[in-house]
N, C-alpha and C positions, 0 to 999 in steps of 0.2 A: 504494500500500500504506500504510494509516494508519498510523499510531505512537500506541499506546494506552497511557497512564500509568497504572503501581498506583499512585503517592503523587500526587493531585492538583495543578495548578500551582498552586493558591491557596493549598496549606501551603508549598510551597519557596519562592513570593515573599517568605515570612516570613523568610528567610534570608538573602536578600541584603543583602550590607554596607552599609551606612548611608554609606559613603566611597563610592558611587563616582557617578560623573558625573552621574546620572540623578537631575533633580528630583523630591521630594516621595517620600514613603511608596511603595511599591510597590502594596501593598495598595488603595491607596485610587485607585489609576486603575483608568479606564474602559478596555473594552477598545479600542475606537479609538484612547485614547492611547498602549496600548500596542502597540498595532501602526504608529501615527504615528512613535513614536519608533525602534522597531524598523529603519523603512524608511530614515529619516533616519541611522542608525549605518553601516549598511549602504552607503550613499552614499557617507559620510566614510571609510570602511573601517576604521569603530571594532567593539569585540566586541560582541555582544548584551547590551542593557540589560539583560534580567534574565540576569544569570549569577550563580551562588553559586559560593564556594569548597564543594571538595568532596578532602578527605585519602584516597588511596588505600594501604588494607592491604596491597596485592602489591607495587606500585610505593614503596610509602615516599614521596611526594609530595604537593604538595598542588597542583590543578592547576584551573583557569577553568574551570563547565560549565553550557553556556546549560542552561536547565530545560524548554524546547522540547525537546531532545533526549538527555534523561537517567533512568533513574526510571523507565521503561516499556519496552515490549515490541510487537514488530510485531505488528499481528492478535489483539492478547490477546481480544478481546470480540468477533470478527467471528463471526455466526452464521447459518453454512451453512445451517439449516434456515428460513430466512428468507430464500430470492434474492432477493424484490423490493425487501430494503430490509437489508442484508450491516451496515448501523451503529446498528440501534434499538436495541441494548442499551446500545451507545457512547449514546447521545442519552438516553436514560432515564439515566444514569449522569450528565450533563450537569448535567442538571435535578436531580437529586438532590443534587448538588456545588454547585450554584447556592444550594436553600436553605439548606445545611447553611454553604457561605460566609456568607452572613448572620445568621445564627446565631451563628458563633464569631466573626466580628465586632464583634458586641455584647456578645458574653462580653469579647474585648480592650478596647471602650469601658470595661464596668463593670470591668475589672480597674483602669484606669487612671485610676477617678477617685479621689481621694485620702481614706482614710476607712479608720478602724482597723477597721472589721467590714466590708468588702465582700462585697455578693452578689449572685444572680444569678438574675431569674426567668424562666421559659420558660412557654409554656404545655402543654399535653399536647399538641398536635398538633404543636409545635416540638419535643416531647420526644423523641417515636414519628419523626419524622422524624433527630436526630441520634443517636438508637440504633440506627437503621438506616445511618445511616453509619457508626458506628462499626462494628456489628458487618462492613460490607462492604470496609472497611479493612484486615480479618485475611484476608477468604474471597478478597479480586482480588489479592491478591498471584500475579508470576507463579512462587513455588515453590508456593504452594498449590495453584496449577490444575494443576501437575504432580504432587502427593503426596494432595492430599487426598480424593481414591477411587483412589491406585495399587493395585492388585489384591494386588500381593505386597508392600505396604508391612506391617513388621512387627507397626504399630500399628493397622493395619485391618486385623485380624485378626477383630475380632467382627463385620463387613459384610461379609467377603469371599467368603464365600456369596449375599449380598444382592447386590454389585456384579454375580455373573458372573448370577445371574438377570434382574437389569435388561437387561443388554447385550442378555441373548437374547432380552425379552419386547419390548426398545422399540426394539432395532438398535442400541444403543448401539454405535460399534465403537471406542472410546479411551475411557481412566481421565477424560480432561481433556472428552467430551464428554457426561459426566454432571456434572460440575462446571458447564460454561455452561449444564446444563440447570436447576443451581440459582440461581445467576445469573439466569437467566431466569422462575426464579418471585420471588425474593425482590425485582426489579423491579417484576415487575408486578401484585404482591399487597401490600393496605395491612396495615401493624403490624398493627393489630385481627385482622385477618383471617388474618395466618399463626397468631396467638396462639389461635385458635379451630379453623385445622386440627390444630395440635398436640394440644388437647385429646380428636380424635376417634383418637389415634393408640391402640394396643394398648399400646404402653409408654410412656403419659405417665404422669407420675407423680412424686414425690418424691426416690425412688430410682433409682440406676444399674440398669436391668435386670442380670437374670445369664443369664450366655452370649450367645449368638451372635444377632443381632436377625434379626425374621421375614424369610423371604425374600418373603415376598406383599406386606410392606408396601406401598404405592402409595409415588413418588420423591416425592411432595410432600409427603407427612406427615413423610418423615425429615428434609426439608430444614425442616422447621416446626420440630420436635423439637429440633432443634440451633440453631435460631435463638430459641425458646423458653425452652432449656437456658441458654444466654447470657443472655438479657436479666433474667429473671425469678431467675435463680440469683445474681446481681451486682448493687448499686448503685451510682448512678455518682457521682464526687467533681471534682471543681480544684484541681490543684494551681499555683501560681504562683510561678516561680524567686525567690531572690533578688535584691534590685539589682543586687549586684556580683557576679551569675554569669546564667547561659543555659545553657537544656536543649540537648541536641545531636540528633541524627536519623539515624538509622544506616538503610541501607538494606533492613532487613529490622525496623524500629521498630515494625511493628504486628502482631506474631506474638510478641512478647516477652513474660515473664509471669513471676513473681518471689514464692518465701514458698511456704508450705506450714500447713493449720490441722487440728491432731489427725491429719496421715498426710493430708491428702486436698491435694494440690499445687495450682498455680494460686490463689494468697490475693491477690494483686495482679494485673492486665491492665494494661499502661499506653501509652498513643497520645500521641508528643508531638508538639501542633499546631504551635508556634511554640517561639519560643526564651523567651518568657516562660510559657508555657502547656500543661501536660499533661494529658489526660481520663485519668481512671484508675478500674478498675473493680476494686471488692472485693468477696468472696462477702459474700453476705446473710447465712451462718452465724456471724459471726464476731461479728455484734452479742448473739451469746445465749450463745457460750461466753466465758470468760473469757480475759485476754490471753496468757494463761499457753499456751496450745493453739497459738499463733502462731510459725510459727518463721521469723521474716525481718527482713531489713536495713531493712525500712522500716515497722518496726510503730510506730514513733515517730510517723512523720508524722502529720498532722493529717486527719480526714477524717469526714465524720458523713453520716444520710439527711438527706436534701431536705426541707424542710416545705412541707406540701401545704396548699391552701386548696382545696374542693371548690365548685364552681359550681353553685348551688341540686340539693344532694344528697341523694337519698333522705335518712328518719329513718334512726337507727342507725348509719350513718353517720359516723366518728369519733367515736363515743358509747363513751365508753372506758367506760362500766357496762354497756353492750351485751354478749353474749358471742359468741366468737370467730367461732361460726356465722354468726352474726345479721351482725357485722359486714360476714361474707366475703359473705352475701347480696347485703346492702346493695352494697357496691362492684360485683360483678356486674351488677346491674342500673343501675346507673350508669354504668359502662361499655357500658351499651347503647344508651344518652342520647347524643343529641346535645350536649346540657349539659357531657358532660365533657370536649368537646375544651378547653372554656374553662377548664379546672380549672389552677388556678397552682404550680408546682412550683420554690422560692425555695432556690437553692445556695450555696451561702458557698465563698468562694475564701479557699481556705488557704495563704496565704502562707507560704512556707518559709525557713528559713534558708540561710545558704553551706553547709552539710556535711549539710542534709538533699534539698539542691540537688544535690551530687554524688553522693548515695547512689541517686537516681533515674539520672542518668550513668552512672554507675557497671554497672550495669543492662546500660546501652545498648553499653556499650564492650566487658563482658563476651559479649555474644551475635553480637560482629559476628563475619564469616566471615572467614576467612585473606585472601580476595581480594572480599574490601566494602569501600566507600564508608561514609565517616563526613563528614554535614554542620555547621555550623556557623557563627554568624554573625559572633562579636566573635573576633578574635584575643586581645586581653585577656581575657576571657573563657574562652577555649576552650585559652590556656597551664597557667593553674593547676589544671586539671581533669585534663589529660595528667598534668603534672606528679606530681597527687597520685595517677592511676590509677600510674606507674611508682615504687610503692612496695612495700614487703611489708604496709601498712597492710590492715587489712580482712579478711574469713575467706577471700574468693574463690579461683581458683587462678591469677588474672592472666594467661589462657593469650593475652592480646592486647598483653601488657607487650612482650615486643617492638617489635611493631607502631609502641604509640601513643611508644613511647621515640625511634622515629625521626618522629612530629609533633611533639615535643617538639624538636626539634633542628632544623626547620623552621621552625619558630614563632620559636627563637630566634633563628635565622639571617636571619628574613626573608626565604627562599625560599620564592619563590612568593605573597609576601605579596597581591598585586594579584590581582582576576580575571581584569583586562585584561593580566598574561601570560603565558607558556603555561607550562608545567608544566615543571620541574626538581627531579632528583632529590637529596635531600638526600645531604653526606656521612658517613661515618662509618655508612651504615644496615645496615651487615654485624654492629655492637657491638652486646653484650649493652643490657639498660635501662640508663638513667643516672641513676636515682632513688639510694636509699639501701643499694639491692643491684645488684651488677653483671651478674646473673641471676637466673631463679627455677629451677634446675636443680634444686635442693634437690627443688621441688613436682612433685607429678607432671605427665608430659607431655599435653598434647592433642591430637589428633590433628586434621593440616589438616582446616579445615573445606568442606564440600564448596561445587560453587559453585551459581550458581542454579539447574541443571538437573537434581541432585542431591537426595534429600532431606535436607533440614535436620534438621542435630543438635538431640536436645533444647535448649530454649531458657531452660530453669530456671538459674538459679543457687542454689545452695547451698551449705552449709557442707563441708570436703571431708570426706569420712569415708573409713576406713580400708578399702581395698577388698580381704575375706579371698579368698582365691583356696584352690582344694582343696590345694596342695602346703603352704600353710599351717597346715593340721590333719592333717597324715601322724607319723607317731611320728618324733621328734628325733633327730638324728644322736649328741648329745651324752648320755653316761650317765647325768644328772640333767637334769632340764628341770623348766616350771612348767606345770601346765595347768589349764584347767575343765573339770573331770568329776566323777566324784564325789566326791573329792575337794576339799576348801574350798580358794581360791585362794591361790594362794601355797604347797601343800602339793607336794613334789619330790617325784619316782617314779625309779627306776630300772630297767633293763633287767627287773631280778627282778621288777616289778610287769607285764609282756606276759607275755600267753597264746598260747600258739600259735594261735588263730585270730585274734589283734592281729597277730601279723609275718605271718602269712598272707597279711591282707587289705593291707597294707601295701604286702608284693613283688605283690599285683595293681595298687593303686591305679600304683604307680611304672611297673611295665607299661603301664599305658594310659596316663599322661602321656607317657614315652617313645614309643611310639607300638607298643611289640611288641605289644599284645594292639589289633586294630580292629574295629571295627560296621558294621553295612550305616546305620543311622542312630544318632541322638544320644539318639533315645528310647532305641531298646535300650541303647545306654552306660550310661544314667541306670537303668536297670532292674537292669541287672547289678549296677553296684554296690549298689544298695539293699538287692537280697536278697543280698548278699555281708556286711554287714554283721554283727561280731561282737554276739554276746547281750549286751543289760544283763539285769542291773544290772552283770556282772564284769567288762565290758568297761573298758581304760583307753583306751581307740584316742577320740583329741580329735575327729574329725569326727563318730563315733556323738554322742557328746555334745553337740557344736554342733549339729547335723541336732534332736533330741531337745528341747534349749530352745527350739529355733524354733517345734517341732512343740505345744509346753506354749502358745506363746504364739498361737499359730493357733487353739487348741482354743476357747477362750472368745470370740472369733470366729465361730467356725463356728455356734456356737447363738444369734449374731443373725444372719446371714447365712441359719438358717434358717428364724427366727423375719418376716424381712422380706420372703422369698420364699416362703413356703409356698403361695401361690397359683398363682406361678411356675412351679413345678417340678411338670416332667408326673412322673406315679407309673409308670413303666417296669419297677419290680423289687418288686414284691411285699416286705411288711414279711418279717423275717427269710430273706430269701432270700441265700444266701451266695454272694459275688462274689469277684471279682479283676483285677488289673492283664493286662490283655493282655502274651504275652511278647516283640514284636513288631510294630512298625509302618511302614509304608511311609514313605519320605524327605518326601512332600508330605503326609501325615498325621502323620508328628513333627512335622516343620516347626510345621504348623498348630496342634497342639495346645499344644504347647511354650509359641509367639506368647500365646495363648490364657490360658494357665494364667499366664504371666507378667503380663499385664495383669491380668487377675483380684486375685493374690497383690497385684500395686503399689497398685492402689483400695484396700485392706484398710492400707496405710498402715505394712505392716510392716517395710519397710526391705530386704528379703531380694532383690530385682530388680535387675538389674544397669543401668536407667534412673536407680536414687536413687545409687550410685555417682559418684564423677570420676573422667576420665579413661580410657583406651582400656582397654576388655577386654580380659584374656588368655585362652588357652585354659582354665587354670586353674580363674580366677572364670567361665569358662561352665558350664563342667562342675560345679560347687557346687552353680550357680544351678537347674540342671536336676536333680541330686539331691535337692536341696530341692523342688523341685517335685514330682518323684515319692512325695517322704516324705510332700507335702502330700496326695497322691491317696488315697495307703494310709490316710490320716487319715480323707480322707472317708468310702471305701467303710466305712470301722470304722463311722461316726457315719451317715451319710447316703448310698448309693449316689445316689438318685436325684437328689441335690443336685451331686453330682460330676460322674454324665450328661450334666445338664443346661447344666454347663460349656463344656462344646463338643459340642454334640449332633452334628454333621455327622461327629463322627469316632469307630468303635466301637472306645473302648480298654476297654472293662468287659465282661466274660465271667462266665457263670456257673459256677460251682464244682460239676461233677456226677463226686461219685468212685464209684468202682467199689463195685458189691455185691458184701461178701466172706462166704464161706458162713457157714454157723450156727456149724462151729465155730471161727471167728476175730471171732465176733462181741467186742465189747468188750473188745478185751484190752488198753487200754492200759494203761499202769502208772498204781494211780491213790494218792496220800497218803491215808496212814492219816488216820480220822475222829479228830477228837480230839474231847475232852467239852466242851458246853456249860459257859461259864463263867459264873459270879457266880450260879449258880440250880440249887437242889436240884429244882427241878420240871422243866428240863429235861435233867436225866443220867439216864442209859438202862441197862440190863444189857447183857450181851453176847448174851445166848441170850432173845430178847423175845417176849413173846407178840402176838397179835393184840390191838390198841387193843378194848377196851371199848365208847368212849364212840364216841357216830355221829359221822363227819365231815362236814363241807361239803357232799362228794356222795359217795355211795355208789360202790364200784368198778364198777356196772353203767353208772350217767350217765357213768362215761369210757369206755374205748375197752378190750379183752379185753387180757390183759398176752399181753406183747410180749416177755419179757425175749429170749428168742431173737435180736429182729432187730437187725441190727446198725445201727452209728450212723454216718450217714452226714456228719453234721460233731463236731469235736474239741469239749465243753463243759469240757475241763481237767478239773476236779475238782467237778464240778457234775453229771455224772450216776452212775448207779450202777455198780458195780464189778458185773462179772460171778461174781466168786471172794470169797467164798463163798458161793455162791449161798441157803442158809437163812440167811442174815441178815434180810435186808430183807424187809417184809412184803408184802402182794398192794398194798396200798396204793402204799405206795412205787414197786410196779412199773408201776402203772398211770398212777398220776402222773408216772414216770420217761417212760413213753410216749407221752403228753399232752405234755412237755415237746417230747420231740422232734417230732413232730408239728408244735406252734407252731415251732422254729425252723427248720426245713426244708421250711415254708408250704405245707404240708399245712391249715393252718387259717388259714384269713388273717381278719385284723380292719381294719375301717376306719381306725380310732386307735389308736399306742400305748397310750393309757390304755388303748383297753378291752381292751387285747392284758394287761396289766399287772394289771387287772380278772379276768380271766378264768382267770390265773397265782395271782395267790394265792388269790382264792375257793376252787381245786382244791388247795391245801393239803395233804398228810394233818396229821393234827391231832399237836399237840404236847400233851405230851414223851412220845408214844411211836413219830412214827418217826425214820427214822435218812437221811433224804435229804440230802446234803449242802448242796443248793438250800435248802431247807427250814430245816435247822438254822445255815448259816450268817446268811441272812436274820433267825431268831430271835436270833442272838447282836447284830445288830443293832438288833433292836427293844429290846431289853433296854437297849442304852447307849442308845439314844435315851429310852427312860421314865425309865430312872436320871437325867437331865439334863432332865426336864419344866421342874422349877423354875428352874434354871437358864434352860433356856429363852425361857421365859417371862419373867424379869427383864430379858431381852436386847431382845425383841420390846418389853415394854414401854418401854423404854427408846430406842427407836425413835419408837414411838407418840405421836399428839399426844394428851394428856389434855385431853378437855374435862369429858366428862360428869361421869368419875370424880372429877375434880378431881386427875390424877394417881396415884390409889391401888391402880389396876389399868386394865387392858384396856376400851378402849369398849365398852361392851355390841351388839351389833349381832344374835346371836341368843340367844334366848331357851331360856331350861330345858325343851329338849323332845328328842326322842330324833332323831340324826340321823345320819345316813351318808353315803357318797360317791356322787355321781350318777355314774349306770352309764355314758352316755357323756358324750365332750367334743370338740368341733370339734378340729381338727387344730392350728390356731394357739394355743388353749387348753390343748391338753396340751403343748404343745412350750412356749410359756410357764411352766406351771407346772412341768413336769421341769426348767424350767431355773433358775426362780428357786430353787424348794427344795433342789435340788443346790446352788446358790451358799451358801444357809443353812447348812446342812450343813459345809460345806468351812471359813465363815468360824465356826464354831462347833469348831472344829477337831477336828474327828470322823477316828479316824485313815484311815478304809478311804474317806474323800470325799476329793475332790478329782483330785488326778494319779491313786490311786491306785484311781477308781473302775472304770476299764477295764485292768484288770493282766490277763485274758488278751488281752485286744487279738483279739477275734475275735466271732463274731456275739450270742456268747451277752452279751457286754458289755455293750452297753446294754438288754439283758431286764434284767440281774440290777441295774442300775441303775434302770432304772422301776418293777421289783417294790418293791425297798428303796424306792422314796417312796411307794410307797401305800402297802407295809405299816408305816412311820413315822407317815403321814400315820393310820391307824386306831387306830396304839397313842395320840398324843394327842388322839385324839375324844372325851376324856374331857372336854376343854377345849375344845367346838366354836369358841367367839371366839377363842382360840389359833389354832388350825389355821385358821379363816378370814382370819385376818390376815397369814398368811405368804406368802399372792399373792392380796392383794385385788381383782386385778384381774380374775379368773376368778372364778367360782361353779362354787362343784366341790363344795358341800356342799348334801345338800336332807332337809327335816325327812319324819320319817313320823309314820303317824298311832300312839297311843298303843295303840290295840289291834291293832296289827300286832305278829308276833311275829319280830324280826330275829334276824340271827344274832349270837353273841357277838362276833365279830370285826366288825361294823358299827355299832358305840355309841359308835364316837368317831370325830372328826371335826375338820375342821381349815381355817383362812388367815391375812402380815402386810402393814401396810402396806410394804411393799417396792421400794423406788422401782425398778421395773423400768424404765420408761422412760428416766431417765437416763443408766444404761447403754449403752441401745440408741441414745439421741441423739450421746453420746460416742465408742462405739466405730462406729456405724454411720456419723458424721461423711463416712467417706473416701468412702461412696455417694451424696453431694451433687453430687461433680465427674459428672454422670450422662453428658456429652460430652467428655471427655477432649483431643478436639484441637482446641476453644476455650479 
């Protein structure tokens, strides 16, 4: 039975001590020699030549362990589907370590020759080769081969569909024999060539697909995809300890991953070869945001890309006047050349200081398991490291201070100092640390970490943050308290400021912590409460309110998240068709979705998941986390149903909203607020008893649909459709339009695009100031403050603006003095662009009815009456076509007509600015870079 190592023996011979018997470098013998000497030990009845010390976290010890038989796992790479030959993965695996050994090799020569700018060059074919071993350093670990296709692992949630179809399409019968079956391509398939099946995959691409990935994928594109993900997403760096320290090697050292850039985790990857020498991989984003977006312990360190020298390379080519196209051509084809395996790729070894020496450590100590091996070469060396790890120094939560407090007490004692004897347990290892606190009981607990058969804890380190749990936002036991809500902070409430539906929801929430009220699942829990939730604005209950800012901060999110998948997302529900939260879901369909929606919310960077937390969950903080989730759903179906769907499409938690027809005479009764009068404008305030408009409208009441008032309305539009009482109010207009309205939202008329849905909404207008539609006239009170503020406007935009033509004194001219209007449609990613940018204008022009308070009914009719308001904004300044074309120049939503066309008055103005949309979407969209999450 073989004994197959994850950590190579030619990085642990870098470990053994420089003291012990055994002539010359380790490194530098041949194998003969070391099996010469091996047999010779053996004879004498001395311990094996290559032995390293090796500190054990369970034991408290530090104890002699030959590297023959340490570091590995029986049978890890034996493959059954291959009887005639049970070790060719082991042998490819050989050969692959063989050149990757000479490789880092030559890295250790050039580290060591003496020279204040040291570096290091490779060729592209030596490059593709040590990329593949690094990335194969994360994937052979033996907890990976057990977690990373486990079926019910929480974080392979968006494969888990993908897994159970593989099993049954290719016989797979175990999680671990999909794994050797990647293993077994990423052997036998060159760099070049996994990098070219990725590109045939369905979701390659830029971004982190959304939802659940296909279940037909073929296994070898996914396993491209991820190895693709890796290499192309990261540059790689050298890091070189200081003299008077040494990196350490923790038994689980290449699964480790550190920092976080803009919300998207993983900013650091690091593999330490040697005790002088660690490969480390940083996202490729991080060179275009600024450092400010970086949140981690080793944003100091030193580390820059590689310069390339290309080997008679296409023109264009490094041609930095070239454009980005042209260049990305050029390299393409060059990469198709045999030319470019010669291509020179020249690394600079960044030498580090002592304290940015232990902050890489630091790292390492923090990730080890409760019952891990921790390596090590210099005792000197490896004291002041313990030492400074058993301090309160550092943001971390030191949940291994214990641990490393009894190596620290070893080290000094000199137990166990030799390889050559055997293992003794230090005393005193029951004592709290013995640094400069005599515990960290203060910090919160961590819970043992599991052992290798187990899946592995997160392996991030971060800064600790305050982990709110639901019993923490329940109303206060004390008669004054402080809280956020609507109230500015620091503002005291007492008992007199709760509403009866505040203590209400209160003695429920305490019921279900308690445990008196239970669920058949965790969705339902999550459900209950949500629609338990007292009414804002008058609510003071602290969880509405935390739930509510989270919700404000997800929203501006959402419209790049649908701005980046628009192509993504299958169309399932029909434009205005009204949905809802299923009330009800099965334990392995919560489960599922839950899993789902959690990783989703974590990519997006917003902090709200119980993975960016330390330290062990309570029931508490689960229950938050899944209310939050649920708020986030309600958010969607408001903004995007089919965005939401698309989420975890395997599970139907979305329903459609079909209520009952109730007869004619309980048509429209709900209560509806008095109309109040058009403000700032004598043109449009109305009588009470009005006649029929005069002037011709838009379209006449025959091009709409026969008036309806009769029918009732099958969804709630608040105070957006007509009152039934008093019925001689309103005119035939109004009625018909009122019916048209319905119609569009209850998809009885369905449109391609919002715009043209938007388009087609106000075109049918009744004409102003003589009706009385609420849709209508509130719309006009908005056009109104939007004209009243042209000027203003305009000074804003300009001020934006780069002035060339003008010389500064206005607006580029970009079109010309001729008559123009809005083109009738627009791609799907076009309108969603521009509804999004102009709403941003709006909000930051601080318009009161934009912004949070654009969706105040929070129901389907919300974003109609949002898309209408920007077109009809968008025509009131078509006075100023360069205006209005400036304000999302990245769309063409304006097109000229000819002069003897006769338009209609409401189409003579027209609108776009330069607007940095992109920026936005590069910043906030950052956290869709991590597109493989478990690299």
């Amino acid at each position: 039975m073989p004994y197959h190592h994850y950590i190579p023996r030619f990085i642990l011979r870098g470990f053994i001590p420089e003291d012990t018997t055994s002539p010359g470098p380790a490194g530098q013998k041949t194998k003969k020699q070391r099996q010469r000497e091996a047999r010779k030990a053996r004879k004498k009845g001395q311990p094996d030549p290559e032995t390293i010390s090796v500190y054990d976290l369970q034991s408290k010890s530090i104890k002699p362990v030959p590297i023959a038989k340490e570091f590995g796992v029986w049978n890890l790479y034996q493959d059954a589907t291959n009887p005639e030959d049970l070790e060719h993965l082991e042998k490819k695996l050989c050969d692959l370590e063989g050149k990757a050994a000479q490789i880092i090799r030559d890295l250790h020569i050039a580290a060591g020759r003496q020279s204040s700018n040291q570096t290091f060059t490779l060729l592209r074919s030596d490059l593709q080769v040590l990329r593949k071993f690094i990335f194969l350093m994360h994937y052979r670990s033996s907890t990976t081969e057990k977690t990373y296709f486990q079926e019910d692992h929480p974080r392979n949630a968006p494969i888990r569909q993908w897994i159970r179809h593989l099993k049954r399409s290719k016989g797979f019968e175990t999680d671990s024999a999909i794994w050797l079956d990647g293993l077994r391509y990423y052997l036998s398939t060159k760099h070049s060539d996994i990098l070219e099946h990725a590109k045939q995959c369905s979701e390659y691409g830029p971004y982190q697909p959304i939802g659940e990935a296909n279940v037909d994928m073929p296994s070898h594109q996914w396993h491209a995809i991820a190895y693709e993900s890796f290499t192309n997403n990261n540059y790689l760096g050298v890091w070189k300890s200081h003299e008077d320290s040494e990196f350490v090697l923790g038994h689980n050292s290449y699964a480790i991953w550190e920092g976080g850039l803009a919300g998207t985790p993983r900013l650091f990857k690091l593999y330490v070869i040697s005790p002088k020498i660690t490969i480390v991989l940083k996202l490729c984003m991080s060179k275009t945001l600024p450092s400010v977006f970086e949140d981690s312990t080793l944003s100091d360190h030193p580390l820059g890309f590689a310069q390339t020298v290309y080997s008679r390379g296409p023109r264009g080519l490094g041609n930095r006047h070239a454009s980005p196209k042209d260049q990305y051509d050029a390299l393409q084809r060059h990469l198709q050349s045999p030319n470019s395996d010669k291509d020179q790729f020249t690394f600079r070894i960044n030498g580090l200081t002592v304290d940015q020496t232990y902050l890489v450590n630091q790292v390492v100590l923090e990730n080890l398991h409760a019952d891990g091996l921790l390596v090590f070469a210099s005792r000197d060396a490896m004291l002041p490291t313990a030492r400074r790890y058993d301090t309160r120094e550092g943001p971390f939560l030191k949940k291994n201070r214990q641990a490393i407090a009894g190596l620290v007490r070893c080290l000094e004692s000199g137990a166990s100092g030799n390889p050559s004897t055997s293992a003794q347990p230090c005393a005193g290892t029951d004592t709290p640390g013995s640094g400069d606190s005599t515990a960290s009981a203060s910090r919160p607990s961590m819970p043992s970490a599991p052992n290798f058969t187990q899946p592995p804890n997160p392996t991030f380190v971060r800064q600790p943050r305050v982990a709110v749990g639901l019993d923490d936002l329940m109303l206060p036991n004390e008669g004054v308290s402080h809280v956020m809500g609507r109230y500015r902070p620091g503002r005291p409430f007492a008992h007199s400021d709760w509403g009866e539906k505040d203590v209400s929801f209160d003695f429920l929430l305490y019921n279900i912590l308690e445990g008196g009220v239970t669920f058949e699942t965790e969705y339902d829990r999550a459900v209950m409460i949500y629609r338990h939730f007292p009414p804002l604005p008058s609510t003071v209950y602290p969880l509405v309110h935390f739930i509510t800012k989270r919700m404000t901060q997800a929203r501006m999110l959402i419209e790049v998240v649908q701005a980046l998948s628009q192509e993504r997302v299958k169309m399932k529900f029909p434009l205005g068709t009204p949905t809802k939260l299923v009330d009800s879901l099965g334990k392995e369909e919560s489960k599922h979705l839950l899993e789902m929606l959690s990783l989703h919310v974590e990519s997006l960077g917003l902090g709200w998941v119980l993975e960016q937390w330390d330290g062990e969950c309570t029931e508490s903080q689960k229950i938050l986390e899944q209310v939050t989730i649920v708020a986030y759903l309600e958010l969607l179906l408001e903004i995007d149903p089919n965005l939401a769907a698309s989420l975890c499409s395997s599970v139907t938690f979305i329903e459609v909203v079909a209520q009952p027809t109730r007869p004619p005479s309980e048509a429209h009764i709900e209560e509806v607020e008095e109309i109040v009068p058009m403000r700032n404008s004598e043109a449009l305030q109305h009588e009470q008893n009005i006649s029929p408009p005069s002037s011709t409208p838009l379209s006449s009441p025959s091009s709409l649909s026969s008036s309806k008032s009769s029918r009732p309305a099958k969804l709630s539009l608040g105070n957006l459709l007509l009152p039934r009482e008093p019925p001689g109010l309103f005119s035939e207009y109004d009625w018909a339009f009122d019916d048209m309205l319905l119609d569009v939202v209850e998809g009885s008329v369905v449109f391609p695009t919002e715009w043209e849905r938007a388009l087609y909404i106000h075109r049918l207008f009744p004409p102003l100031p003589s009706t009385l539609h609420p849709l209508v006239r509130l719309i006009g009170e908005r056009m109104l403050e939007v004209q009243s503020m042209a000027d203003v406007i305009r000074d804003r935009v300009q001020h934006h603006t780069v002035q060339r033509a003008l010389g500064g004194r206005g607006l580029r001219t970009e079109i010309h003095m001729k008559t123009h209007k809005l083109v009738d449609s627009l791609s799907s990613r076009d309108a969603n662009c521009l509804f999004t940018t102009v709403s941003l204008l709006f909000e930051s022009w601080g318009l009161a009815w934009a912004g949070d308070k654009w969706d105040r009914d929070h129901g389907v009719s919300s974003p109609i009456l949002k898309e209408v308001t920007v077109v009809a904004c968008l025509k009131v300044l078509l006075e100023d076509p360069n205006l209005v074309a400036s304000l999302c120049s990245s769309v063409k939503f304006i097109e000229t007509i000819s002069p003897d066309s006769s338009p209609n008055d409401d189409e003579t103005k027209a609108g776009a600015v330069m607007w940095n949309w992109i920026m936005p979407c590069m910043f906030l969209g950052a956290a869709y870079l991590a597109r493989r999450w478990r690299l």
